[in-house]
C-alpha angles and dihedrals in degrees: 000000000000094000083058088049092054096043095049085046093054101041082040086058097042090058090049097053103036074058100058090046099060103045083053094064118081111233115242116228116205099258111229112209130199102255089040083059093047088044088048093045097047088049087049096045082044092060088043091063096046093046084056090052105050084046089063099044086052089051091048083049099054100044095054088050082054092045089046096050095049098050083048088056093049093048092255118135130211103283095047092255105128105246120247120226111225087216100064 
């Protein structure tokens, strides 16, 4: 029993004191400096502009799919010549 006791004393202690210590040391906050934030706001603007582009190549993608699907359902073939039948 006295060997618990001084087990549960000493860990007891230990907590205490790990406590103390660290509300005694003031937290250090990640300093942003002015040329991090500009480096940060060019990187972000920078994404900005590549995300717009592949937006539009996927828009120009898509429009000629929709342009070549439409030709295809009125007989027309890729190059806008009607399409001949070898049966007929």
């Amino acid at each position: 029993m006295a060997i618990v006791g001084l087990f549960s004393v000493v860990i007891i202690g230990c907590i205490v004191g790990g406590m103390s210590i660290l509300k005694r040391r003031p937290r250090e906050r990640p300093t942003l400096d002015e040329n991090r934030l500009q480096h940060l706001e060019q990187a972000v603007d920078a994404i900005a502009v590549e995300v717009e582009r592949i937006s539009e190549g996927q828009r120009f993608a898509t429009k000629l799919l929709a342009q070549r699907q439409s030709d295809a359902a009125r007989g027309e073939s890729a190059a806008g010549v009607p399409r001949h039948d070898e049966n007929t």
